[in-house]
N, C-alpha and C positions, 0 to 999 in steps of 0.2 A: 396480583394476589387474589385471594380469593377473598377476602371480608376485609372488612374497612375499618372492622368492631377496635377500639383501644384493646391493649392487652389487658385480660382478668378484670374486665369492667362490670362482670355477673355475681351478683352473690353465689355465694354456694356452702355444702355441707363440708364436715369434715374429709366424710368419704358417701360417695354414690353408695347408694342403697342394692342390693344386688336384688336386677329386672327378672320376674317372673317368668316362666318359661326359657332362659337364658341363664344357667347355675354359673356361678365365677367356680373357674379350672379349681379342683381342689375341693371345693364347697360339695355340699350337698346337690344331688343330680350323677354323679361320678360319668360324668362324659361333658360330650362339648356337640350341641347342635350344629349341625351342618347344612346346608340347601337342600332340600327335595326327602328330611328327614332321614338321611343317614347321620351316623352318631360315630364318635371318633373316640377309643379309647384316648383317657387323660392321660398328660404326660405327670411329671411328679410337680407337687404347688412351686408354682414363680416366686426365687425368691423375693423375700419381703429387704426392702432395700433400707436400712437401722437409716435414724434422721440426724439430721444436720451436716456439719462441714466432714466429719468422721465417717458418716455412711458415705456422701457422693467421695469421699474421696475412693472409698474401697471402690465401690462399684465404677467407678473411674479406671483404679489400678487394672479391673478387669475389662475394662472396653480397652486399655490400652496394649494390654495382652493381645486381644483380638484381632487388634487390629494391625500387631508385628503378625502374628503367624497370616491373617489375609495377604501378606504380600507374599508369602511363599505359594498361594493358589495360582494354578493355570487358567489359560482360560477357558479350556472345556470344565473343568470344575465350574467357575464363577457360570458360565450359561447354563450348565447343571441346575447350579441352584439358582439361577433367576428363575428358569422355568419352572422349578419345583413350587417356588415362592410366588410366583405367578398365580399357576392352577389351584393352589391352596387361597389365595385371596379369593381369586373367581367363585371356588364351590360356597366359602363364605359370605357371599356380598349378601345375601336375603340375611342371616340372622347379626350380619352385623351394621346395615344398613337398620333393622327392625331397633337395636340396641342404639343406635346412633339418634334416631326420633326420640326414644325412651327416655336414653339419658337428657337431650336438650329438650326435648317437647318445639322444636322446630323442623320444619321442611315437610317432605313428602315421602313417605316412606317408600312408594315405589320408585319414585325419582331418584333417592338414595342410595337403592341397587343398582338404578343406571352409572351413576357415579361410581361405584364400587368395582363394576364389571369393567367402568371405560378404564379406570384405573391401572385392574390388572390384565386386560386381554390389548386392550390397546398399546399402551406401554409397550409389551413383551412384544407385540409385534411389531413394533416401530423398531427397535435397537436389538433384535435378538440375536442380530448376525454383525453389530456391531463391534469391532476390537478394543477392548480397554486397556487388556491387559500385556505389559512387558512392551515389544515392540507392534505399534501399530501401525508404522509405516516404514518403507524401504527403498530406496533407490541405488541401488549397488551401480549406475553407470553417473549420477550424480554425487555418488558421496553424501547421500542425506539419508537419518535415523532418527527416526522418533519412538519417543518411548513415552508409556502412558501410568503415570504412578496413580495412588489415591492423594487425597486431601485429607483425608479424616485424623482423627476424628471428628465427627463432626455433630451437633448441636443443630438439632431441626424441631422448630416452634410451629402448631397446629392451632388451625384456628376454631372455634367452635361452628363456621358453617358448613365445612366440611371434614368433620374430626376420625372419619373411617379413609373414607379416599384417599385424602392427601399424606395421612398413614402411610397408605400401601403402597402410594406413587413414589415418595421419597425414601421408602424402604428400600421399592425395584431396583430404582436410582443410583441409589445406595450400592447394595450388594452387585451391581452386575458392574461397577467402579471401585471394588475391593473395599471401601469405607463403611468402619464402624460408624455405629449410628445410634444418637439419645433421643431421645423425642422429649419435648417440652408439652405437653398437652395443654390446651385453654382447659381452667381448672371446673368450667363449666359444663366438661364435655370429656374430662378424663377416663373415666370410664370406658367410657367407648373408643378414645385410642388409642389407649393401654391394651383392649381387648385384640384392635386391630394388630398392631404392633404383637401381643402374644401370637397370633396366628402367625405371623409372618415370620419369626423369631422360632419360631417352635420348628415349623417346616425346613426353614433355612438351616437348625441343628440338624435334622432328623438326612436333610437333603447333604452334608458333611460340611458347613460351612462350623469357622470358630465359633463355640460359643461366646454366649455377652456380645455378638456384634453387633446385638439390635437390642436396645436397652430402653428404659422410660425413666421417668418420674411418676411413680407411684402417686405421690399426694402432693403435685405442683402447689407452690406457691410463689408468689411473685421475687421473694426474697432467695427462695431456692432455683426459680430458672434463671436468674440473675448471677448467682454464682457457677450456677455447671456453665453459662455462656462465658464467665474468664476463667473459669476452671484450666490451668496448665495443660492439663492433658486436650483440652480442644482445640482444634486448629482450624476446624472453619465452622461459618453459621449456616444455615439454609432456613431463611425467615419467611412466611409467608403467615400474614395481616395486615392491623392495621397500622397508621404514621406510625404510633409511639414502637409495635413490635420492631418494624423495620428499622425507625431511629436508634433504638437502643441496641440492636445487633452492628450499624454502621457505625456508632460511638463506642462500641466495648474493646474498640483495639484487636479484636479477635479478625481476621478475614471472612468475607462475608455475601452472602447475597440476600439482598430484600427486596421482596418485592410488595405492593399494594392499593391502594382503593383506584376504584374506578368511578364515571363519574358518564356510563357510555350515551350517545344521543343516537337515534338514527334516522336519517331524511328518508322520506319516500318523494319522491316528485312524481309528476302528473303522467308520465310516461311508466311510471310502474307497472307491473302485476298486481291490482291492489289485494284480490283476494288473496294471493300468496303471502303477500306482505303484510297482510293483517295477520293469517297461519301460523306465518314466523314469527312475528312478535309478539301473540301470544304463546305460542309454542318455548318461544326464551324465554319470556316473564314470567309465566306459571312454572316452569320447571323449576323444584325443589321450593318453592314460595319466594320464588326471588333472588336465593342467596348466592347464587353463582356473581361475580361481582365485572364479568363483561356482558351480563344480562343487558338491556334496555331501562335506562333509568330516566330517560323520555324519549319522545318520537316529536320528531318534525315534521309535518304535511303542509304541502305549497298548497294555494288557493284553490287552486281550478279543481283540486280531488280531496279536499277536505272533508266536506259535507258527506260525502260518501264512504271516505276511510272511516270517517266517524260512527255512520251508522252500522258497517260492518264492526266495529268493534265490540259494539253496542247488543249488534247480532252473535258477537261468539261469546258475550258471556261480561263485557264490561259499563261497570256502572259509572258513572260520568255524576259527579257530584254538584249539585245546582246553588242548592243556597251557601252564600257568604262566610257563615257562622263553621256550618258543617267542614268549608274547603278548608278554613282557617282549622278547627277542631283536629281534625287528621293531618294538616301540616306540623302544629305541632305536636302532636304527637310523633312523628318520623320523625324532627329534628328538634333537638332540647335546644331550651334560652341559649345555652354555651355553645350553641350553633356544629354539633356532635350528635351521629345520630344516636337514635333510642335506640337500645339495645335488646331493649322490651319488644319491637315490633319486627328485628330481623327476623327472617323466615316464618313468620306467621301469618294463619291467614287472612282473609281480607274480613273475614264476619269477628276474629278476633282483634284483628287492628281497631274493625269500627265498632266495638263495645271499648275497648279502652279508650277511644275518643269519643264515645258518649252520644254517637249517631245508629243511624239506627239504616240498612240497606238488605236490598231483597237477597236471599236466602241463596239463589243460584249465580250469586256475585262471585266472580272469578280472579278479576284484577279490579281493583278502585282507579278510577281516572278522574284528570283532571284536569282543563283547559287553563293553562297559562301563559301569562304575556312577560313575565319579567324573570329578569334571572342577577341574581344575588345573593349574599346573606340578608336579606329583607325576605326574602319569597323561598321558604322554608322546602318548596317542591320542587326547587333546581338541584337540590344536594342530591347526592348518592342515596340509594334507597331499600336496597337490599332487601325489597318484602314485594308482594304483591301489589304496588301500587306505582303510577306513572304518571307522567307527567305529558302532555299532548300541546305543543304549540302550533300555529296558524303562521307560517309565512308565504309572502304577498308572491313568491318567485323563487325559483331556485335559488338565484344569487343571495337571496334574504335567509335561504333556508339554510344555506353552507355559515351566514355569518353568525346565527342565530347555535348551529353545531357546534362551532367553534368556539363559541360565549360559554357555552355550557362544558364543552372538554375544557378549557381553562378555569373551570369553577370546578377543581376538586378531582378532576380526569385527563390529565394531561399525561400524556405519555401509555393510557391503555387503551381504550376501544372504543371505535365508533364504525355505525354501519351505512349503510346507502343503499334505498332501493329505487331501482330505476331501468330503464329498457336495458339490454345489452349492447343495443349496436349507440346506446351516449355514451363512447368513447370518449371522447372531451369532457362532457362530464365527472367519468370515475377519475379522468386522469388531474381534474381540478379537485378534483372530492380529495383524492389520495395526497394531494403535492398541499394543500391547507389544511387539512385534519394535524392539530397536534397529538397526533396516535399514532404509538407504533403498530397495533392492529386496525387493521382499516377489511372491513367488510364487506362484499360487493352483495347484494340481495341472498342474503345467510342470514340465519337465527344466531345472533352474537356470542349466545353462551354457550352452544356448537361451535358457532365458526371460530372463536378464539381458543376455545382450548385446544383445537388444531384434528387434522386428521379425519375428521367426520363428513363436513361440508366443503375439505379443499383437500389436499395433495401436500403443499408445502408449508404448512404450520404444523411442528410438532405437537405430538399431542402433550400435554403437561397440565398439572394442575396448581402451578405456580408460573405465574405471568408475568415479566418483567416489563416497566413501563419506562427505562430508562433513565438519561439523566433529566427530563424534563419532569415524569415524576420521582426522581429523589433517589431512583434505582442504580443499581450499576449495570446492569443489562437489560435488551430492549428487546430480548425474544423468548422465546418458552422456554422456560429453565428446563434440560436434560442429562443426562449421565456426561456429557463430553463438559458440563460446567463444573462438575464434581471432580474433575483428572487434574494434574501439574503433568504438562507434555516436556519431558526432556529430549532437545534439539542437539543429534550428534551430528556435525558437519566436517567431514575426512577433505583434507584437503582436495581441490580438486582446480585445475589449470583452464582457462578459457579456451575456445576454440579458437585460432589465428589464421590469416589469413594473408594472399597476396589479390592488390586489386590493382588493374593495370589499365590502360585504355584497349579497348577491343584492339584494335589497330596499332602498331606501330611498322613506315615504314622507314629505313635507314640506311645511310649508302651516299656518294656524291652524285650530284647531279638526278637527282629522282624526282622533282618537284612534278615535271610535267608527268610522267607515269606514275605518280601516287596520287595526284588529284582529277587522272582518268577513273578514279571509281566512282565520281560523282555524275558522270553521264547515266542518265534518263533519272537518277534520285535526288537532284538539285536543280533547282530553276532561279533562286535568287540567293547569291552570295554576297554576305556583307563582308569586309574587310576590316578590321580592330587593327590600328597600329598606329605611330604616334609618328610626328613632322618629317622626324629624319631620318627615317624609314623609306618617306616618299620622297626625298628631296635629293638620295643618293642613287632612288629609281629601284632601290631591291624589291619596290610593293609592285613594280612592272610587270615582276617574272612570275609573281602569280595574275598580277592580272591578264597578263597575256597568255598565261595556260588556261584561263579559266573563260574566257570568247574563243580561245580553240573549240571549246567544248561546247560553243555559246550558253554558255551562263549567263546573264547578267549580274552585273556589279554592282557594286555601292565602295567606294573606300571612305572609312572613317576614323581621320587621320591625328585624332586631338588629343588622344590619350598622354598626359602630361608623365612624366616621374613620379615615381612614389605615387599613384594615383590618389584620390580623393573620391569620399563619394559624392561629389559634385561632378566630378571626370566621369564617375559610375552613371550618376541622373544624363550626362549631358549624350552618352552613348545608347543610352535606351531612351531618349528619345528619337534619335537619329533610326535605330530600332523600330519604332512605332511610326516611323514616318515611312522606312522603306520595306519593313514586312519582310525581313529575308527569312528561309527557312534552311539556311545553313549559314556559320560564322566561321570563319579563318581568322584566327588572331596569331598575329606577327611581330617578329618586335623580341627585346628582350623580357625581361622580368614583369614590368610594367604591363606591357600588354596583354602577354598571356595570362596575368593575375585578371585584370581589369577585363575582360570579353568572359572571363567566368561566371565575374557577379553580375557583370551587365546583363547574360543571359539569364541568371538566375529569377532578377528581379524583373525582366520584362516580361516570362512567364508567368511568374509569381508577385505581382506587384504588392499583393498585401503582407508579404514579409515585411518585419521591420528590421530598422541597420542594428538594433540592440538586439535580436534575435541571432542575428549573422556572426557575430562576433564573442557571441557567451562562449563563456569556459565550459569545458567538460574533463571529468576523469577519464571516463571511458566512451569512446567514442558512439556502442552502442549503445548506451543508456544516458545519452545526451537530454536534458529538459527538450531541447527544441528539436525537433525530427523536421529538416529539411524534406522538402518534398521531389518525385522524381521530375527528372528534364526530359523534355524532347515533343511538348503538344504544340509548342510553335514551330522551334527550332531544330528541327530533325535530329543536325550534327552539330561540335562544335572541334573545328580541327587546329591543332596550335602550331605553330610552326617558328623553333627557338632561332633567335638569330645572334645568340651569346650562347656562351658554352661557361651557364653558372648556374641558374636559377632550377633546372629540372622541369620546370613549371608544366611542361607540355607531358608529365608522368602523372602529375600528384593531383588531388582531391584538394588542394591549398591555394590559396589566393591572399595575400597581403596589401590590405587599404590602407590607408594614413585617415583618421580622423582628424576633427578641429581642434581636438586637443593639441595634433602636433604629434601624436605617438604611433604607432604602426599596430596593425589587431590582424594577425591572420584569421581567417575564415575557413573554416576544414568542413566539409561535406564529400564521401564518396559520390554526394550527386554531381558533384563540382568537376568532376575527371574528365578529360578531354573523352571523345569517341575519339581521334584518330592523333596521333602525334607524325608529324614529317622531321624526321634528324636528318637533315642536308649539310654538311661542313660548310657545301659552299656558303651556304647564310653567315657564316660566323667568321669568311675570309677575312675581311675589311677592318677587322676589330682592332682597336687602336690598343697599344701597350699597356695604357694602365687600366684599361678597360678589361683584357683578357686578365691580367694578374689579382685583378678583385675579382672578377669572376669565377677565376679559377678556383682561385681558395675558397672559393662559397662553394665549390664542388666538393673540395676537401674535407671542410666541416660539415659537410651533406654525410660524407661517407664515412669520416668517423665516427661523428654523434650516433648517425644509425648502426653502424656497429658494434657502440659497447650500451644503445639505448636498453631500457626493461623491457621492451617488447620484441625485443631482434630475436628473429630466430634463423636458424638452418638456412633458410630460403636467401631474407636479406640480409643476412652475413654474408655469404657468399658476391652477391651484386655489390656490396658496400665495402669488402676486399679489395673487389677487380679493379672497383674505381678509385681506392685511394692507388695501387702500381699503375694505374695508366693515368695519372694528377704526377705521380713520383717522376714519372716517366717522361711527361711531354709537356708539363707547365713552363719549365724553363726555357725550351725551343719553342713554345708558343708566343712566350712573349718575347723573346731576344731575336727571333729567327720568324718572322709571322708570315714569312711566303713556304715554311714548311707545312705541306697539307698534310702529311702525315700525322704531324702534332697537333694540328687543330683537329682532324678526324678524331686524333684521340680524346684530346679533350673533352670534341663533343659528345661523343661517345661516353664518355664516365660520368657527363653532365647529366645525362638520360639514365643509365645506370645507376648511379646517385637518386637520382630523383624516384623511382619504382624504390629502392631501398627506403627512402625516409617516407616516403609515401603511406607505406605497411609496417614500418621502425618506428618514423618518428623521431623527435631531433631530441637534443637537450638544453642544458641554459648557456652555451655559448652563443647561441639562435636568441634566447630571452633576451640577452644582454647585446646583442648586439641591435636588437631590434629596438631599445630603450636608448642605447648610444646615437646609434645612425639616424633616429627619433630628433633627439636632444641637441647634438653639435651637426648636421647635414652632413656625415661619413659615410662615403658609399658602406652598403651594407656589407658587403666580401670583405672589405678592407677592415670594417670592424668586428667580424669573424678571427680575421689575422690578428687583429690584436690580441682577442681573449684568448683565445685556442689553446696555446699550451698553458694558460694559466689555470681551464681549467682542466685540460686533461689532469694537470699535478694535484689539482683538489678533487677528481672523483675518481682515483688511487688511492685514493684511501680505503684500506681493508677493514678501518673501525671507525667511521663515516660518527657525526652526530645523528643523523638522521639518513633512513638507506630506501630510496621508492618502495612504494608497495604496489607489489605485481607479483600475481600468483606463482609466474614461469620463474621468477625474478629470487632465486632463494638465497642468496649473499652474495656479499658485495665481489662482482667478476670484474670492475673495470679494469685493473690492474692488466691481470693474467689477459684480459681483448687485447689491450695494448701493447703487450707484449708478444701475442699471438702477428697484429700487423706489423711488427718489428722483423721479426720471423720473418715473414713474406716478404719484407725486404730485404731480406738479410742482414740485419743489423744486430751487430754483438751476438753472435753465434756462441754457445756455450754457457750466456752471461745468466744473472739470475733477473727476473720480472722485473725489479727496480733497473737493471743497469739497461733494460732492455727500453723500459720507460722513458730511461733518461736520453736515449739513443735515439728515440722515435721524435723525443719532443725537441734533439737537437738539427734532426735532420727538417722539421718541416718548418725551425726556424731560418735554417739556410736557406731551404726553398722559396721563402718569404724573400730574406735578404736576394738572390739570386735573381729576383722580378722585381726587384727594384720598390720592395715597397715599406712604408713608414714600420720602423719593429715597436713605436710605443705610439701612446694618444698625444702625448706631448710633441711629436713631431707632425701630426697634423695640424699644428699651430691651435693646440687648443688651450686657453687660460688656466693656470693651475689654479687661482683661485675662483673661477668659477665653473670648475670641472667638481674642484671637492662640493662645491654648494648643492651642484647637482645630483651627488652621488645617492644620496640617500632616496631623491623620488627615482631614481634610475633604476635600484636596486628593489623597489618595491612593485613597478612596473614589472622588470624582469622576474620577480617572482610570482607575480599572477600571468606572468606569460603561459600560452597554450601550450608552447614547446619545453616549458619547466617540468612538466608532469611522467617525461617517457625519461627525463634523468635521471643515471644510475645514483647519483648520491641526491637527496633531497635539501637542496639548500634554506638554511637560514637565511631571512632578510641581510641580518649584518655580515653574513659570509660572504654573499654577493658584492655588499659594500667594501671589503677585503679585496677581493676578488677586481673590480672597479680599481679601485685604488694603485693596485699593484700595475694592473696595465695602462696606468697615466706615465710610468715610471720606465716599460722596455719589458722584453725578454725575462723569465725565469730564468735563466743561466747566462754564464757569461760568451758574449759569442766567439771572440778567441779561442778559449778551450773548444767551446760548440765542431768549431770547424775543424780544428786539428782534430778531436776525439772522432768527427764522420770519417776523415778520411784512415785515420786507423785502423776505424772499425769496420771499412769498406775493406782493405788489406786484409 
């Protein structure tokens, strides 16, 4: 803000006395002086506004008028009249700058046309190409619309230290943000901006804006600006003084912005410019007598340039007060017993201040100074000062001088302004100056009551004549009040669809028998290969076959053979050390699920050792706007190639990796950085696989390929792969496992294992995945096998077309699981003709045969698991699975107790009964 002064703390008369040479519009004189004496014919007399609750209301009625027809203005009108209202303050600033002294008998009257002029030329040049009105922003390939209304009407309190300027600033303000506008005038200083305010008002009719937009109080008093601020028709404040103004616009319930006192210091340390820096802080302190209120309200000088800053001061003009009686007589005077400055000494000058304190100083006294050591309500010179007088401390060092600024911004100045003068190249300095000033303006070698009002001495401070200091000082905002504080921005946002994507390994190669020619691409780009894979990997000699393609090529090896089940991040620790010990800068990880999860994070974290495991495993909604942005791979380990030796997991497609914590429960880990470079799809790896080995695995292909096919993220792309793989799962899972010397069906399987896996990769699974991951967690069920249980219980729960709750996903616009479901039906040819239900019930009967057919358990109860301590568990099961990572890409959004439902029913078998099941497949194969 600009004054510190309480509101209406001045006596004053009924009505200002009309200034000599300066006729009030109407009066005698019949014109209106202008700058450089041209004369402006008069408009017709202002009306006279009748008193009490009956007048402000009329004159209300008609701001309010004004302020409907301002929204039907464009915005070439509204910058019309800014400019008009603009150059009409500017030609004014001399005779209302002159009327501005007259009326208060404070400041400087040539400084007051500076004011006047920054007011209205600055302003207008800062925002004149600004957009307020209707739509100010547009993004037609985003879907995004902003639109810019007014706030008004609005209620703007003037203070008497600058009662012309801050007129015409919140006028410009005002009109170029379509909002009517009252002015509260300090009743000490009405006069003059009411005058302002007629100028600005007059123009702005004459320039076509509504009349009554720009209104006053005739003959403010405290009891009357107190009503037009809850006056009905007001809708915001624009306060600038002191506490009590601000307090009582933040307490009136009306919306608001206040701003006020300052309390500025500023250091000069030993590296300064001193002559500059005396320049300027005389140059801010004399200007107007002080009452700009980011002026210098003391200065701090380190040791070493004390002496000399001093006598420079001394040289331009300040008198430095000696005896005891005198420092004390002029301190109180600036601040009354009730520790509030005098009102009596803002903006006067320094031979006036020292006749009301009863001393007596030479005649070409400029600023009063005065060497001080303490700061508090005891030591009347640390306060705010608002007049030509300063306060000068002595600290022993910079670091005394920063603590000593900040003593004093916290006594009375917290949250406005402090300055710094000091070399340019004490970088560390400004950067310690700037990070401990409790200021939100902070000033590098600038005269403060320039450099805070913005735009003069910098670039990026607006220019304004209302300063906000924040919540530190009491404000609601911490930067120059402007026309963009004055708008209510309505946010139109059209729906609009994320970009999607398919992310795959650079490489995949597939085919029987390819090992030794797909890991010829590592000649002359690999020199040390580690191998990831676990006992019985090596114990059956498959880790042979690369190791012996890989000294064809002479690589060196490493195999590291420990990786247990269900890994651990103790499995994870115990392979990146082995890591650290052999330095490879390519990884082969081998094996089924397990391994190629486990050589993911193990590279992760041996690159990256300062991630943490609570980092690796956070949830996300969306995968790009994850808290934790995993970092890219490849500064140790060039490649990392997986190589599946089950036909379940996909593992050697996907950005996924699944650990087992101490808890005991399983946390996937998803990072596109986590995706293999090269995937090898050999069948031969997956010959050897034992029956019930292929049959859980297979079904985790299954559920790979469903989930991503009716996932909220499926699109075009992985529809299609998550198709192929559920008819080649339909196709050859049964000769896979009853028939396991068939190569064909193992190709195929492994094939849709891979297929599957690029599918949910870029899909995404659902909570059959959640749930199975809490299951196989909780009782030791291979994970595919706990796939098969839930599977069709919950295909039947996310068919629902009126779901409790339905994901949210922009591509995602109502509930399709159904109709997907039936779509794979289709493709198998199941129930031709039938409708989406009978086609569901078709789908969910066939992949319960397919189940039965491989021989594996159709409920939880037959994995020998306890009924009563299955229900016990059900509820941490159900809550695990719903902060599952894979709950999130679900077309139906489960409820905790649904899940527990859900749980429930698969302790028990099948959704249908299998009898009918089997007879209705082969019907419906017929």
């Amino acid at each position: 803000g600009i004054s510190a002064l309480t509101m209406y703390s001045f006596s004053f008369s009924a009505r200002a006395k009309a200034i000599s040479g300066f006729p009030h519009p109407g009066g005698e004189g019949g014109g209106r002086p202008l700058s450089g004496g041209a004369w402006r014919e008069p408009l017709s007399p202002p009306r006279q506004e009748p008193g009490g609750q009956a007048g402000l209301d009329e004159m209300m009625d008609r701001v309010a008028k004004a302020q409907r027809e301002f929204l039907s203005y464009s915005q070439e009108q509204v910058d019309e009249i800014f400019r008009r209202v603009s150059l009409a303050a500017s030609k004014a600033r001399v005779p209302l700058a002159k009327l501005a002294v007259e009326n208060t008998g404070r400041g400087v009257l040539e400084d007051k046309v500076i004011k006047n002029h920054y007011a209205a030329e600055f302003v207008y040049n800062k925002y004149k190409h600004l957009k307020t009105v209707d739509v100010v922003e547009r993004d037609v390939a985003r879907g995004y619309t902003r639109i810019a209304e007014p706030v008004g009407p609005i209620c703007a309190f003037v203070p008497v230290t600058n009662p012309t300027s801050t007129v015409v600033f919140k006028t410009l303000i005002a009109l170029k943000t379509r909002n009517a506008i009252v002015f509260s005038p300090h009743p000490a200083a009405a006069r003059s901006s009411n005058e302002a305010a007629r100028v600005c008002a007059e123009e702005a009719v004459r320039a076509g804006a509504p009349k009554d937009c720009v209104r006053w109080l005739e003959e403010p008093t405290r009891d009357l600006s107190t009503r037009l601020l809850h006056h009905p028709e007001i809708n915001f404040a624009l306060a600038t003084g002191g506490p009590s103004v601000v307090e009582a616009s933040y307490s009136s319930g009306t919306p608001a912005i206040g701003v006020g006192a300052g309390n500025a210091p500023a250091l000069v340390d030993e590296t300064a410019d001193i002559d500059m820096a005396v320049s300027s802080i005389f140059m801010s302190k004399t200007f107007d007598n002080g009452m700009i209120c980011a002026a210098e309200q003391a200065v701090v000088v380190v040791d070493d340039v004390y002496d000399v800053f001093k006598k420079s001061l001394e040289e331009r003009g300040a008198y430095f007060l000696q005896e005891a009686a005198s420092k004390k007589a002029v301190g109180d005077c600036i601040v009354k017993d009730n520790l509030k400055i005098n009102p009596d000494i803002v903006g006067k000058s320094p031979m006036e201040i020292a006749a009301m304190a009863g001393i007596t100083i030479p005649e070409t006294t400029l600023v009063i100074a005065n060497e001080v050591e303490e700061i508090g309500d005891h030591e009347k010179w640390s306060f705010e000062k608002l007049s030509p007088t300063l306060a000068v401390y002595r600290a022993k060092d910079f670091e005394d001088g920063v603590r000593i600024c900040k003593d004093l911004a916290f006594h009375g100045g917290e949250g406005h302004t402090s300055a710094l003068y000091t070399s340019p190249l004490n970088r560390k300095r400004v950067e310690r100056f700037e990070r401990e000033m409790p200021t939100y303006h902070v000033l590098v070698d600038s005269p403060s009551t320039f450099g805070a009002i913005g735009d003069m001495y910098n670039f990026h401070i607006d220019p304004s004549l209302t300063l906000g200091c924040g919540t530190a000082g009491g404000n609601s905002v911490s930067v120059n009040v402007g026309p963009e504080n004055l708008l209510n921005y309505k946010s139109v946002a059209e729906k609009r669809e994320n970009m999607q994507w398919i992310r795959v390994p650079p490489t995949i190669y597939f085919k029987r028998g390819i090992i030794n020619e797909a890991l010829a691409d590592l000649r002359g780009s690999s020199e040390r290969v580690m191998v990831v894979t676990d006992p019985n990997m090596k114990e059956l000699g498959v880790v042979d076959t690369v190791t012996d393609a890989l000294r064809d090529l002479d690589i060196k090896c490493h195999v590291h053979d420990e990786v247990a089940p269900e890994p651990s991040f103790q499995c994870i620790r115990d392979g990146i050390e082995a890591m650290q010990h052999f330095k490879p800068d390519t990884v082969i990880a081998l094996g089924g699920g397990s391994p190629l999860d486990a050589a993911k994070v193990m590279r992760l974290l041996y690159e990256h050792p300062e991630l943490k495991v609570t980092d690796l495993v956070a949830r996300f909604l969306d995968i790009r706007k994850r808290i934790h942005k995993f970092p890219a791979l490849g500064s140790k380990i060039k490649k990392l190639i997986e190589i599946p030796t089950t036909s379940g997991t996909g593992a050697e497609m996907t950005p996924f990796a699944v650990i087992s914590a101490d808890d005991g429960y399983k946390y996937p880990v998803c990072s596109y950085a986590l995706t293999p470079d090269m995937a090898i799809v050999d069948p031969e790896f997956a010959a050897g696989m034992p029956k019930t080995l292929t049959a859980n695995t297979g079904y985790d292909v299954l559920t790979h390929a469903v989930e991503s096919y009716v996932s909220v993220m499926a699109t075009d792309y992985t529809q299609a792969l998550s198709a192929r793989a559920v008819l080649l799962v339909d196709r050859h899972l049964s000769n896979a496992v009853n028939k396991p010397d068939d190569m064909a069906a193992r190709e195929g399987m492994h094939n849709a294992s891979a297929i599957a896996g690029v599918a949910f990769a870029n899909a995404f699974l659902g909570i059959s995945h959640s749930m199975a991951h809490a299951l196989g967690a909780r009782f030791h069920i291979p994970h595919g096998l706990c796939n098969a249980l839930v599977l069709s219980h919950v295909m039947l729960y996310n068919a629902s077309t009126h779901p409790t709750k339905m994901t949210a996903f922009p591509q995602y616009r109502y509930p399709q699981a159904k109709k997907h479901y039936a779509e794979l039906a289709d493709m198998l040819g199941l129930c031709p003709g039938g409708s989406d239900d009978d086609k569901l019930h078709a789908l969910v009967c066939r992949f319960e045969h397919l189940k039965a057919s491989a021989g594996m358990p159709l409920s939880v109860a037959e994995c020998g698991v306890d009924k009563d301590s299955y229900a016990a568990a059900v509820h941490d099961m159900a809550e695990h699975a719903f902060d599952d990572q894979c709950t999130g890409a679900n077309p139906r959004y489960p409820l905790i107790k649904e899940l527990e439902a859900l749980y429930l029913a698969a302790y028990d078998g099948p959704p249908i009964d299998m009898n009918t099941c089997a007879r209705q497949i082969y019907s419906l194969n017929t």
